[in-house]
CHARMM-style PDB file with segment names, atoms N, HN, CA, C and O in Angstrom:
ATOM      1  N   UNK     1     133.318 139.106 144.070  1.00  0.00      PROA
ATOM      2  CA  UNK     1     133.451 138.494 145.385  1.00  0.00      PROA
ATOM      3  C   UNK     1     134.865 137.972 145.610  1.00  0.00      PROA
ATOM      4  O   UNK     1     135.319 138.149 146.740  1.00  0.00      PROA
ATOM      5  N   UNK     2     135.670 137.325 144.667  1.00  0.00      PROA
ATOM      6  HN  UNK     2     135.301 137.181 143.749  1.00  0.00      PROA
ATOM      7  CA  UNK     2     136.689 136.742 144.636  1.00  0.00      PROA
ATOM      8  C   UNK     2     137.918 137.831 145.000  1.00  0.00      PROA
ATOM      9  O   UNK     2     138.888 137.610 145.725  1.00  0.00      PROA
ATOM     10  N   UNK     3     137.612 138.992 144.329  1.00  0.00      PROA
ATOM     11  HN  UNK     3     136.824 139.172 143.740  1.00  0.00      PROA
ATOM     12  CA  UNK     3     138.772 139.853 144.740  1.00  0.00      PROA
ATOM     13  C   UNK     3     138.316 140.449 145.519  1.00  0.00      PROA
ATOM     14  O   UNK     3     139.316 141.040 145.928  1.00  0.00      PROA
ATOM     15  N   UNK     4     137.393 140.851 146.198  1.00  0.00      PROA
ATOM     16  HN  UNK     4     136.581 140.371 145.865  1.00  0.00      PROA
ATOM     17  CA  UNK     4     137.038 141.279 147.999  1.00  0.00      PROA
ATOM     18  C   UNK     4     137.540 140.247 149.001  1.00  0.00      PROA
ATOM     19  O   UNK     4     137.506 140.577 150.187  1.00  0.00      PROA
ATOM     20  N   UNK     5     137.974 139.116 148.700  1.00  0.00      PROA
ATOM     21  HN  UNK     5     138.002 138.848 147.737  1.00  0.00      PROA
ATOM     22  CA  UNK     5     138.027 138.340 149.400  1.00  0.00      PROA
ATOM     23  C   UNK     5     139.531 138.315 149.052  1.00  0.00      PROA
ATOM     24  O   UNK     5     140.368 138.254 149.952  1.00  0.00      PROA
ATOM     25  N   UNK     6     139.817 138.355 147.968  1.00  0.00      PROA
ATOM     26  HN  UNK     6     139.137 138.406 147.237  1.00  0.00      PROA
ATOM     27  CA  UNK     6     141.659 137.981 148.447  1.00  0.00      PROA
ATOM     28  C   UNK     6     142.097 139.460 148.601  1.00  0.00      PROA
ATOM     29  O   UNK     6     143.309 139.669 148.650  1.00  0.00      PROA
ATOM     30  N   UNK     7     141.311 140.425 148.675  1.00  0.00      PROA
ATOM     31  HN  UNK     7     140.327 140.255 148.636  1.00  0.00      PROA
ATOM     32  CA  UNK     7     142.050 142.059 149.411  1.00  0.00      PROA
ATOM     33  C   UNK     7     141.945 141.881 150.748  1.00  0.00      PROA
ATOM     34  O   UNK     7     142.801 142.412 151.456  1.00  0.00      PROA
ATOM     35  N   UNK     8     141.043 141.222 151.263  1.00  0.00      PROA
ATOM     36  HN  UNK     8     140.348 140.791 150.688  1.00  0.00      PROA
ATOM     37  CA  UNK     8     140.510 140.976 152.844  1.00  0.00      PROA
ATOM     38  C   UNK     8     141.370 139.858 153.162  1.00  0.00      PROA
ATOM     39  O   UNK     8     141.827 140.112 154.276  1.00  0.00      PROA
ATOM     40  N   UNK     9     141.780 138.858 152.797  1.00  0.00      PROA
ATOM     41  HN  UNK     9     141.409 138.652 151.891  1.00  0.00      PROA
ATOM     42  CA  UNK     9     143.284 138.150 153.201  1.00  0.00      PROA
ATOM     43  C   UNK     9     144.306 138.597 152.925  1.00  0.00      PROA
ATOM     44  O   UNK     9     145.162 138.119 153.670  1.00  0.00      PROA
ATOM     45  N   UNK    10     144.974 139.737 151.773  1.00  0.00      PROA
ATOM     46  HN  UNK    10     144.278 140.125 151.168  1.00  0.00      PROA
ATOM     47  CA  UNK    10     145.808 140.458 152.317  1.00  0.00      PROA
ATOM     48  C   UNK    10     145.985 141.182 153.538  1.00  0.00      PROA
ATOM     49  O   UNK    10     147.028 141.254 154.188  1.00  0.00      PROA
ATOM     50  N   UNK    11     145.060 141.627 153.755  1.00  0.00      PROA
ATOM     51  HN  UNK    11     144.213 141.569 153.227  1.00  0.00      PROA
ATOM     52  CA  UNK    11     144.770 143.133 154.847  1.00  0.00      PROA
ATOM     53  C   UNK    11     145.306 141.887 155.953  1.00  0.00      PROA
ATOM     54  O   UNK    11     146.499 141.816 156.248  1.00  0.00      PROA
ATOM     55  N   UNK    12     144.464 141.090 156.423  1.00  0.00      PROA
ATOM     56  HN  UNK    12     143.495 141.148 156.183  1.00  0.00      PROA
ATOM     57  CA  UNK    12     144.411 140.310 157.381  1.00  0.00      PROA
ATOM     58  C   UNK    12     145.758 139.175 157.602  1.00  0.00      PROA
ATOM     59  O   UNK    12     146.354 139.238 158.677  1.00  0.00      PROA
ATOM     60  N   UNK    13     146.177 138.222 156.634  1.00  0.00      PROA
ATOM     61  HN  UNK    13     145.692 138.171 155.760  1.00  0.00      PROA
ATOM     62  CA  UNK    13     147.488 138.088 156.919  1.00  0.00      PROA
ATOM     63  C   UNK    13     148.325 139.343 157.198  1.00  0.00      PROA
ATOM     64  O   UNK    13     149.029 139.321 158.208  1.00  0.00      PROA
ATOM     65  N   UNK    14     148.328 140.307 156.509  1.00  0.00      PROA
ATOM     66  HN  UNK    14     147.756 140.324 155.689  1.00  0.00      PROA
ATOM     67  CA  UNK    14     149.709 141.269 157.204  1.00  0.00      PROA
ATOM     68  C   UNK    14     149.507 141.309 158.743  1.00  0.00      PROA
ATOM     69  O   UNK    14     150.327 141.670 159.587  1.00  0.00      PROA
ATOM     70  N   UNK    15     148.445 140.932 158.897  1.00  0.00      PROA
ATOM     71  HN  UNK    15     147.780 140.638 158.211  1.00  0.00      PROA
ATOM     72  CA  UNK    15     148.361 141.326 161.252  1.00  0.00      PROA
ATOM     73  C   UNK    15     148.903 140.464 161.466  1.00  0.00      PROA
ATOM     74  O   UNK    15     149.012 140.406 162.691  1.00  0.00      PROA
ATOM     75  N   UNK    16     149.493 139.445 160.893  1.00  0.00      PROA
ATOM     76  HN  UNK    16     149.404 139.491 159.898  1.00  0.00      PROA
ATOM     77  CA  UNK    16     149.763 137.733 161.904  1.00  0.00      PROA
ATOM     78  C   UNK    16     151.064 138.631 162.657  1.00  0.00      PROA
ATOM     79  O   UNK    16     150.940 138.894 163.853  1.00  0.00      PROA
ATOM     80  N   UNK    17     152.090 139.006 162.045  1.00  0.00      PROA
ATOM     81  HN  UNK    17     152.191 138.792 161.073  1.00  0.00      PROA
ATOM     82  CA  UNK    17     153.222 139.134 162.883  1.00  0.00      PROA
ATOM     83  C   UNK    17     153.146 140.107 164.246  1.00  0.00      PROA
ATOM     84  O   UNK    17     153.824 139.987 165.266  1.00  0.00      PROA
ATOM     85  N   UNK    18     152.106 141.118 163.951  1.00  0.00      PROA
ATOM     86  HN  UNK    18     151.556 141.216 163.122  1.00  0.00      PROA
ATOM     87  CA  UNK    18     151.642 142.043 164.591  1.00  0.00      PROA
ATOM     88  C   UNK    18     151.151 141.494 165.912  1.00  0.00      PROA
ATOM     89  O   UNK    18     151.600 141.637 167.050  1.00  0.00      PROA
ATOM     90  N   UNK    19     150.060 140.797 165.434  1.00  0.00      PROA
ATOM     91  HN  UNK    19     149.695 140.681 164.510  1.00  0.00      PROA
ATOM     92  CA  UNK    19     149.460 140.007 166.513  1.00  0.00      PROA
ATOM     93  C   UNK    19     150.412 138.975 167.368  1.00  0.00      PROA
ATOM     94  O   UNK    19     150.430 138.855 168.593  1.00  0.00      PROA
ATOM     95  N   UNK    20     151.266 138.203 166.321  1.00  0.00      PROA
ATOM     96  HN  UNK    20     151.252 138.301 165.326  1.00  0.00      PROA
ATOM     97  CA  UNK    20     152.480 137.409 167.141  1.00  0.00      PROA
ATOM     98  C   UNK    20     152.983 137.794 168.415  1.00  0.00      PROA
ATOM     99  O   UNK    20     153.119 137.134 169.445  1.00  0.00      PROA
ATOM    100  N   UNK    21     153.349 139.530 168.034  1.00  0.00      PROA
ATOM    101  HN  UNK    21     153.238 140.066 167.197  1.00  0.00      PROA
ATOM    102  CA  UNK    21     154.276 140.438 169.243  1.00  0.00      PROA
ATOM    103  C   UNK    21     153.540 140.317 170.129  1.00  0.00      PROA
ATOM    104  O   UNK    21     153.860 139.686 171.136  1.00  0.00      PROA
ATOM    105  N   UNK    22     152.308 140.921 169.974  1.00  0.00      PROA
ATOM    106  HN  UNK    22     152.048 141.433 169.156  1.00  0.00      PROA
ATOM    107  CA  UNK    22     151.158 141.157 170.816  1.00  0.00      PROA
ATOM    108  C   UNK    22     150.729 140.200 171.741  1.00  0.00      PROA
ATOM    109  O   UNK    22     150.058 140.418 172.750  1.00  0.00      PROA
ATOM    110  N   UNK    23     151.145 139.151 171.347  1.00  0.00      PROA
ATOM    111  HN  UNK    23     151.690 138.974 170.527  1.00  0.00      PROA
ATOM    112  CA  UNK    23     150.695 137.184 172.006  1.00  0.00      PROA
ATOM    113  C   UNK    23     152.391 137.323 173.141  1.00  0.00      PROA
ATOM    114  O   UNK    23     152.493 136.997 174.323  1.00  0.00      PROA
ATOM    115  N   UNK    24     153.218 137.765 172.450  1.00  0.00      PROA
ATOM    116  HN  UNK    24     153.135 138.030 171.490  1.00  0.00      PROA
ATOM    117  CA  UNK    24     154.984 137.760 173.383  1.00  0.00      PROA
ATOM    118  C   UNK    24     155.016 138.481 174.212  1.00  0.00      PROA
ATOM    119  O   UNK    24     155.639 138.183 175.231  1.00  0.00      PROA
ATOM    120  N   UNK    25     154.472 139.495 174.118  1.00  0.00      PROA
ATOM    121  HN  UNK    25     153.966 139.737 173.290  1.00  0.00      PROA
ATOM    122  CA  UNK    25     153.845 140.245 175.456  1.00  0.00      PROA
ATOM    123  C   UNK    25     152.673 140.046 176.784  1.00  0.00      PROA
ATOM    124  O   UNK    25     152.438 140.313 177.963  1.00  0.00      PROA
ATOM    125  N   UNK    26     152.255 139.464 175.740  1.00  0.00      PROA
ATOM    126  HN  UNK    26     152.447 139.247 174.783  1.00  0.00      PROA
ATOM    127  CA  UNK    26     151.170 138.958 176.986  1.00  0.00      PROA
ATOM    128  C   UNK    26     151.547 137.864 177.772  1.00  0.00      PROA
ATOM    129  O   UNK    26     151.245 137.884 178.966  1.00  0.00      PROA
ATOM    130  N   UNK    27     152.278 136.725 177.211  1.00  0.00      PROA
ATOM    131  HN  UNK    27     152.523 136.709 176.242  1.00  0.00      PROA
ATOM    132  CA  UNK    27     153.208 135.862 178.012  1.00  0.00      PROA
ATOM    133  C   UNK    27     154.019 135.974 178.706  1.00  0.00      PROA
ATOM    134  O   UNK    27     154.474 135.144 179.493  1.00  0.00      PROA
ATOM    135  N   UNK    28     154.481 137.578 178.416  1.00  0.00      PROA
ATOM    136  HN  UNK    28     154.111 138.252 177.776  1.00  0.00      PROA
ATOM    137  CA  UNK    28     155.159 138.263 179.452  1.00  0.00      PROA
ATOM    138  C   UNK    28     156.774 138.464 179.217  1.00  0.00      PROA
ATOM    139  O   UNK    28     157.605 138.927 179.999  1.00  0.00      PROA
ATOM    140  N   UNK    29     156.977 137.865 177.615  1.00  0.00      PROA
ATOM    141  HN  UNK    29     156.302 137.489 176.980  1.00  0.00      PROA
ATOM    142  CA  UNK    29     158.517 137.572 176.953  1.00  0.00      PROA
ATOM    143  C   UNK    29     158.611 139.015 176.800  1.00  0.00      PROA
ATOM    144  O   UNK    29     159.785 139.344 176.964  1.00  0.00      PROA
ATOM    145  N   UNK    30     157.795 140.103 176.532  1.00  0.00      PROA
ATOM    146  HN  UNK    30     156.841 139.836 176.399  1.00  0.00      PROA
ATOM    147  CA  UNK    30     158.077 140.809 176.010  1.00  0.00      PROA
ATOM    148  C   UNK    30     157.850 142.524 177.066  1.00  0.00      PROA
ATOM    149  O   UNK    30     157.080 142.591 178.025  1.00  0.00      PROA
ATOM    150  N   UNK    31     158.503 143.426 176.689  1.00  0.00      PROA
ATOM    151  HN  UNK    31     159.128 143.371 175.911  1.00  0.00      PROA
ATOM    152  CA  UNK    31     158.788 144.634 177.735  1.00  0.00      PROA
ATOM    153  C   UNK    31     156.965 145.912 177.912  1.00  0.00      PROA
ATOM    154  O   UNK    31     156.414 146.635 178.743  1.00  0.00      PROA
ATOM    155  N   UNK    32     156.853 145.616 177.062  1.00  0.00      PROA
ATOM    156  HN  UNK    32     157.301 145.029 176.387  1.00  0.00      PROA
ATOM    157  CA  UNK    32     155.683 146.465 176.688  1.00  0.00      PROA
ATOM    158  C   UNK    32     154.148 146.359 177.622  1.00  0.00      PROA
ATOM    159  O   UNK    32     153.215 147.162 177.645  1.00  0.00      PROA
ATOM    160  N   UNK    33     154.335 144.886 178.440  1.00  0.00      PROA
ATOM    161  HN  UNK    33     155.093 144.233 178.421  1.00  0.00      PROA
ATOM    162  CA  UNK    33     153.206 144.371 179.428  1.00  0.00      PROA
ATOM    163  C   UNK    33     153.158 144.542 180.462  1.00  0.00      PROA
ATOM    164  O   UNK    33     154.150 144.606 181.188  1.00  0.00      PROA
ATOM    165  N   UNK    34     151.421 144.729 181.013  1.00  0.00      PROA
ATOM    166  HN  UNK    34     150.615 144.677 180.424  1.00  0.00      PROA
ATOM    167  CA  UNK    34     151.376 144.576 182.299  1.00  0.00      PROA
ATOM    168  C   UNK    34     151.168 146.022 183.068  1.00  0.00      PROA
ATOM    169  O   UNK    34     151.626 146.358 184.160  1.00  0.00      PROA
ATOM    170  N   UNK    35     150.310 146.793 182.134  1.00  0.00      PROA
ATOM    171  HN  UNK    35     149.938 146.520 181.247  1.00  0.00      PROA
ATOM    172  CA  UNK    35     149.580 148.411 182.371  1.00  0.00      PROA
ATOM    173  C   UNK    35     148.627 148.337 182.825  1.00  0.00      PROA
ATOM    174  O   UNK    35     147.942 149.313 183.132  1.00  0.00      PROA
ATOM    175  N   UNK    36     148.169 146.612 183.074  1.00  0.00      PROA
ATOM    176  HN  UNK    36     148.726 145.819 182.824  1.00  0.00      PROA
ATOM    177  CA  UNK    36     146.721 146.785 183.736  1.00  0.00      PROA
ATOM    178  C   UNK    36     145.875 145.782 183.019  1.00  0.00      PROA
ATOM    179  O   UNK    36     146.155 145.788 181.821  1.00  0.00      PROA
ATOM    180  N   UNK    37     145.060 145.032 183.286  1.00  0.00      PROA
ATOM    181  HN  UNK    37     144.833 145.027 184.259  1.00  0.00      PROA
ATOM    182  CA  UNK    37     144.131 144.100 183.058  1.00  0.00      PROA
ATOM    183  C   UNK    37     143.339 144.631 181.973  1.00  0.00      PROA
ATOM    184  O   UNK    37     143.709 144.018 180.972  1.00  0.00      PROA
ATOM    185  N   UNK    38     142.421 145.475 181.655  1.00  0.00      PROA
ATOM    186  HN  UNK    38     142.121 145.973 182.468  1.00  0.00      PROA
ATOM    187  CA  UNK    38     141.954 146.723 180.856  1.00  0.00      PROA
ATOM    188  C   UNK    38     142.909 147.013 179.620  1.00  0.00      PROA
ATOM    189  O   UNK    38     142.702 146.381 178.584  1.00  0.00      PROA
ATOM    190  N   UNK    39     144.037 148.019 179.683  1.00  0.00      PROA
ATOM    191  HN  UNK    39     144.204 148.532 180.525  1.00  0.00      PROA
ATOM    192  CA  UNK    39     144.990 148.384 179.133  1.00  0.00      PROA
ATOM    193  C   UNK    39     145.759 147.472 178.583  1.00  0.00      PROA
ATOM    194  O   UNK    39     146.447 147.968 177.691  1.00  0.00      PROA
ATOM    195  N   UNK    40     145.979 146.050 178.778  1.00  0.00      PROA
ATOM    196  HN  UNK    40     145.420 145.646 179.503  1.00  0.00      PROA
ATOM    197  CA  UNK    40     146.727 145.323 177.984  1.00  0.00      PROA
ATOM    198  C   UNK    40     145.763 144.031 177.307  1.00  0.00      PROA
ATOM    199  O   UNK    40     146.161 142.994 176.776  1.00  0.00      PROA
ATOM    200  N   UNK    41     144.561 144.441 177.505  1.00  0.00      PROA
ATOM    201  HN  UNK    41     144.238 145.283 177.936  1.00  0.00      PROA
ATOM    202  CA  UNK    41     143.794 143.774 176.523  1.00  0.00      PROA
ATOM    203  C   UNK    41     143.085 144.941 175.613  1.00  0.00      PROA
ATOM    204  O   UNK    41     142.075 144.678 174.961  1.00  0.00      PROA
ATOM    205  N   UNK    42     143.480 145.811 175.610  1.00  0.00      PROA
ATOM    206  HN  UNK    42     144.301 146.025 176.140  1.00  0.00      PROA
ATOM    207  CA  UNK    42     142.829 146.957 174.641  1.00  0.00      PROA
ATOM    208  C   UNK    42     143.979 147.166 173.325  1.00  0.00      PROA
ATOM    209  O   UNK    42     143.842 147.216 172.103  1.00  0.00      PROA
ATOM    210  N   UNK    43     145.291 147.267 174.343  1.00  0.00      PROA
ATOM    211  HN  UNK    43     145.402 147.227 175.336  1.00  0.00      PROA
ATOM    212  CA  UNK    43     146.486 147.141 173.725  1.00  0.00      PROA
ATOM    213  C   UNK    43     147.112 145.804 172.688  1.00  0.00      PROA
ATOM    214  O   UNK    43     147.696 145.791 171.604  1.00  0.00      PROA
ATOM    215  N   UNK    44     146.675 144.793 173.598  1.00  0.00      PROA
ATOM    216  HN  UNK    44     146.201 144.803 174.478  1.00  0.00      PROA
ATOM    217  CA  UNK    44     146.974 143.378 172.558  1.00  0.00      PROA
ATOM    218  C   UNK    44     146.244 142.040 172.407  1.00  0.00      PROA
ATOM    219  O   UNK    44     146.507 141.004 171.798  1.00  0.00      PROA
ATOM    220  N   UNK    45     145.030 142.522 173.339  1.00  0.00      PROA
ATOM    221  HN  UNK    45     144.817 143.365 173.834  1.00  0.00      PROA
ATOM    222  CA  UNK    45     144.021 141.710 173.269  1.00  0.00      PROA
ATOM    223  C   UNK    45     143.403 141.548 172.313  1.00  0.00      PROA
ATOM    224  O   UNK    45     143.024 140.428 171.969  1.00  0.00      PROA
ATOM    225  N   UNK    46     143.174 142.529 171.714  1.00  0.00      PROA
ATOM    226  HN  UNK    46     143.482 143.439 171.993  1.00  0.00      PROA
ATOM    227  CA  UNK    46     142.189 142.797 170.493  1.00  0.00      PROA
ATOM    228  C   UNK    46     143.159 142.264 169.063  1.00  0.00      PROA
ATOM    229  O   UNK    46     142.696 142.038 167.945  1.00  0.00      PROA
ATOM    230  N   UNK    47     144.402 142.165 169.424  1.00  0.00      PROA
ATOM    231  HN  UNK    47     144.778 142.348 170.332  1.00  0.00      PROA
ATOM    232  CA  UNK    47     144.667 141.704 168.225  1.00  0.00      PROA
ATOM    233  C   UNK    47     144.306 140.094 168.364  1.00  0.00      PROA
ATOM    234  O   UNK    47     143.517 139.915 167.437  1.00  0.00      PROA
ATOM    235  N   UNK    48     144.420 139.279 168.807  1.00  0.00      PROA
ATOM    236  HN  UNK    48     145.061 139.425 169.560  1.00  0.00      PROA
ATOM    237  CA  UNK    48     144.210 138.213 169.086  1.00  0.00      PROA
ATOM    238  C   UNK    48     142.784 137.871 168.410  1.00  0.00      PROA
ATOM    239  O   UNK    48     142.523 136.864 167.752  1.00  0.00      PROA
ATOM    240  N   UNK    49     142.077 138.748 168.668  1.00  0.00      PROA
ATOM    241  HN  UNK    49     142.289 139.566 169.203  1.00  0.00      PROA
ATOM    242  CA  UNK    49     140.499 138.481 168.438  1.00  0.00      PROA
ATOM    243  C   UNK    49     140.480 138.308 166.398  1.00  0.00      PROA
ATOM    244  O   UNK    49     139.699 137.664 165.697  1.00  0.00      PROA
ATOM    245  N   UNK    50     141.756 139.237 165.967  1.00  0.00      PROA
ATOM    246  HN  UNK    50     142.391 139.760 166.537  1.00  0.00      PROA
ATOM    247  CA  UNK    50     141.773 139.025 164.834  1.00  0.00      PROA
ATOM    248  C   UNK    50     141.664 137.980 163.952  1.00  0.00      PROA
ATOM    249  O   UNK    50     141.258 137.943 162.791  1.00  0.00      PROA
ATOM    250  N   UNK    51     142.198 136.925 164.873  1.00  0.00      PROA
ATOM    251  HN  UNK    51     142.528 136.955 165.816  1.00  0.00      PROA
ATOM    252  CA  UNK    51     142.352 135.335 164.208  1.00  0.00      PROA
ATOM    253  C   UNK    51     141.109 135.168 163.471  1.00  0.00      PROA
ATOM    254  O   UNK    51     141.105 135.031 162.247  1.00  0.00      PROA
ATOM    255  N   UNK    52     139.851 135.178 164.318  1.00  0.00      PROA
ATOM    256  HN  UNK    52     139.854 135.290 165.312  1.00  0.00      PROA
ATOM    257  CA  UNK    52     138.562 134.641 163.785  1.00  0.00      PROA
ATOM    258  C   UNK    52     138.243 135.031 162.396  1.00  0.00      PROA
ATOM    259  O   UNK    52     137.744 134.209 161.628  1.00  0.00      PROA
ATOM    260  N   UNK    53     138.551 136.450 161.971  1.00  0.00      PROA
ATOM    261  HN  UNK    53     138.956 137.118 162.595  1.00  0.00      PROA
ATOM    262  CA  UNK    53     138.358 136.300 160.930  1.00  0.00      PROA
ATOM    263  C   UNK    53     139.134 135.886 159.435  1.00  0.00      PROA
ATOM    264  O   UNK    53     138.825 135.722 158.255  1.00  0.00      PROA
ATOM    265  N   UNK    54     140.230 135.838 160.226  1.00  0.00      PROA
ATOM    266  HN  UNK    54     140.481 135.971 161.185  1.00  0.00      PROA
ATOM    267  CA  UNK    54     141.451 135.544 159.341  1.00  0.00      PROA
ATOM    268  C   UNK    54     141.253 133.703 158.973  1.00  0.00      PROA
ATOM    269  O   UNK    54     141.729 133.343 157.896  1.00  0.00      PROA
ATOM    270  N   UNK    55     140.552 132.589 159.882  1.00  0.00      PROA
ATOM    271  HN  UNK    55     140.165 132.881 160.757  1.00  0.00      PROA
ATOM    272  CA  UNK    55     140.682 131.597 159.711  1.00  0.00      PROA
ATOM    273  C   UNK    55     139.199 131.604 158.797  1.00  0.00      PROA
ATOM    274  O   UNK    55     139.120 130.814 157.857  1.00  0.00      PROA
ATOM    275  N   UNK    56     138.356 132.268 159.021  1.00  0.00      PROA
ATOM    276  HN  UNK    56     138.420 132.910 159.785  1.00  0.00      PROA
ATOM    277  CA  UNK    56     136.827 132.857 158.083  1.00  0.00      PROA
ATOM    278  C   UNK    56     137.111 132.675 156.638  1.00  0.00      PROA
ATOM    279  O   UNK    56     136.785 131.829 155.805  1.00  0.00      PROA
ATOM    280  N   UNK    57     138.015 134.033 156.619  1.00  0.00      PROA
ATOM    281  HN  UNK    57     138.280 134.720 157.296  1.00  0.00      PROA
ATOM    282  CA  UNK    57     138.865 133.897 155.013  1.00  0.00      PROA
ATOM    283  C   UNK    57     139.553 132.983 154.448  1.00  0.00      PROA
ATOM    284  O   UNK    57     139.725 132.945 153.229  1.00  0.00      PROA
ATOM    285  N   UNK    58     139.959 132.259 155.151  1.00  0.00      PROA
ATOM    286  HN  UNK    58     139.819 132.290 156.141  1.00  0.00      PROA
ATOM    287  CA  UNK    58     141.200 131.659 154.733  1.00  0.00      PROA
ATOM    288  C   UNK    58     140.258 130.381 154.205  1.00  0.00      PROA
ATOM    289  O   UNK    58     140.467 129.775 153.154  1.00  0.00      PROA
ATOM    290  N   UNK    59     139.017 130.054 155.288  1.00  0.00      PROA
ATOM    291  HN  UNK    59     138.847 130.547 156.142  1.00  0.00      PROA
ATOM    292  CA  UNK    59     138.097 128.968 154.978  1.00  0.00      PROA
ATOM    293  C   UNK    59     137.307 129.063 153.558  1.00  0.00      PROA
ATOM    294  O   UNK    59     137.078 128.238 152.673  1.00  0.00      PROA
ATOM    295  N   UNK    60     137.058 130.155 153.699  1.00  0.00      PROA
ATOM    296  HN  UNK    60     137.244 130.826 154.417  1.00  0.00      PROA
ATOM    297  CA  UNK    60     136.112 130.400 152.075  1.00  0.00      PROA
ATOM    298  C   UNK    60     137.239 130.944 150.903  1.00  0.00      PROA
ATOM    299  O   UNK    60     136.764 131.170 149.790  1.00  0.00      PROA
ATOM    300  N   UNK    61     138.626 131.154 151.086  1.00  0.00      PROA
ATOM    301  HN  UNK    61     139.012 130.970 151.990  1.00  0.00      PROA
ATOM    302  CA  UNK    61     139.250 130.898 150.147  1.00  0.00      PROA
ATOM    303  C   UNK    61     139.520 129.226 149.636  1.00  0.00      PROA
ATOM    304  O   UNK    61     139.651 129.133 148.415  1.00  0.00      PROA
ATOM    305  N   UNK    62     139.592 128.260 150.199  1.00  0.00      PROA
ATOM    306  HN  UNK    62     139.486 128.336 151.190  1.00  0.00      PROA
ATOM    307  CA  UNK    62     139.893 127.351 149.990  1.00  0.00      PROA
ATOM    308  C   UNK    62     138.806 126.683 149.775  1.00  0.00      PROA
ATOM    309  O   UNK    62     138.769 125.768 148.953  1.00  0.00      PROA
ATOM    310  N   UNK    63     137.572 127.132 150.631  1.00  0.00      PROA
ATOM    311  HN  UNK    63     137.602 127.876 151.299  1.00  0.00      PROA
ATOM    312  CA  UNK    63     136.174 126.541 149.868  1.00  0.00      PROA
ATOM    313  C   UNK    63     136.029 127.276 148.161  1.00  0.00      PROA
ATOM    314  O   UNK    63     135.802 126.442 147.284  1.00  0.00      PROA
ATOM    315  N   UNK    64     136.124 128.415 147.806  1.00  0.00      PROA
ATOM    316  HN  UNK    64     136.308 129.093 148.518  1.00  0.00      PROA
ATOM    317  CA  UNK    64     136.115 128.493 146.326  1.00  0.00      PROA
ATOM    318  C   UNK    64     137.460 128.346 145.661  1.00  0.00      PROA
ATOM    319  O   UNK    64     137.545 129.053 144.658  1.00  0.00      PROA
ATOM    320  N   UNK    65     138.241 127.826 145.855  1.00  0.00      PROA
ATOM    321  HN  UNK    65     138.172 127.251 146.670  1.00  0.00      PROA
ATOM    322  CA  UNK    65     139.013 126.918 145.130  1.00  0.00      PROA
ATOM    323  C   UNK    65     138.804 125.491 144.901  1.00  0.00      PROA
ATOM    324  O   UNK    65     138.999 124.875 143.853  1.00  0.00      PROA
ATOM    325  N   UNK    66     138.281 124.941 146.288  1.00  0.00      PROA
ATOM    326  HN  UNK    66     138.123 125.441 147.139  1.00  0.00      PROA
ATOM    327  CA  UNK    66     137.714 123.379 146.283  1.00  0.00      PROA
ATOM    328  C   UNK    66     136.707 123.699 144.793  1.00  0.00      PROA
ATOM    329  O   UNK    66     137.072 123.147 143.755  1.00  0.00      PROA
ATOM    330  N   UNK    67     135.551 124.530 144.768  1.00  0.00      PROA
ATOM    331  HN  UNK    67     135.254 124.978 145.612  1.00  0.00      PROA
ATOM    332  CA  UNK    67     134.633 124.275 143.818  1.00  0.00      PROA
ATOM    333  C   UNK    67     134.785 124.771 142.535  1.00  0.00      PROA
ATOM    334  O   UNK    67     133.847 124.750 141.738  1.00  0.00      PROA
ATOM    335  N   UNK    68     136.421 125.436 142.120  1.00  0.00      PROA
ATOM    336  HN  UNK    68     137.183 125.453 142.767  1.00  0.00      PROA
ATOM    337  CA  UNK    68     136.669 125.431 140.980  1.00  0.00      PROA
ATOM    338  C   UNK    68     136.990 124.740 140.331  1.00  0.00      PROA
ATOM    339  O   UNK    68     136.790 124.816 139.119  1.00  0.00      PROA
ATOM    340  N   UNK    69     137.908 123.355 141.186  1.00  0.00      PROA
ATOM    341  HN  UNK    69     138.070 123.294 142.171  1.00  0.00      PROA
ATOM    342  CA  UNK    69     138.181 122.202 140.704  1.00  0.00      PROA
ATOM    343  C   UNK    69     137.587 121.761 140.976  1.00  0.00      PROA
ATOM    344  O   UNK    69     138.000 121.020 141.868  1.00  0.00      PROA
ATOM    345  N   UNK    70     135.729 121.546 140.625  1.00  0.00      PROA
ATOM    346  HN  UNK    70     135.393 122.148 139.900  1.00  0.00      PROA
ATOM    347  CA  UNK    70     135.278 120.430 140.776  1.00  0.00      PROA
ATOM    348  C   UNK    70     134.463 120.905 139.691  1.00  0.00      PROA
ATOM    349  OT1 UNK    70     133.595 120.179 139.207  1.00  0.00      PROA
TER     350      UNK     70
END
């Protein structure tokens, strides 16, 4: 379980920067936005949605560390 879980927070931290761009565009900093309501949530919406599981992992990594030191 332990190493399914820190391969699945690799995988998943590498999107943060990905997703970052994806957030600079939608604010509109960035050139790539604005194909359509549809199209730019297919395009960078969905990365966003990534968070949830990334804060998932990140929670039950630190919950089985809490209970190794205890």
């Amino acid at each position: 379980m332990a190493k399914s879980l820190i391969i699945s927070a690799i995988i998943l931290y590498m999107q943060i920067p990905h997703s970052w761009w994806a957030l600079e565009c939608i604010w509109g900093e960035g050139i790539l936005h604005g194909h359509g309501v549809i199209v730019d949530f297919f395009l960078y919406g969905i990365d966003t949605l990534e968070m949830i599981p990334i804060i998932g992992v990140t929670l039950a990594i630190v919950s089985k560390l809490r209970h190794k030191v205890k």
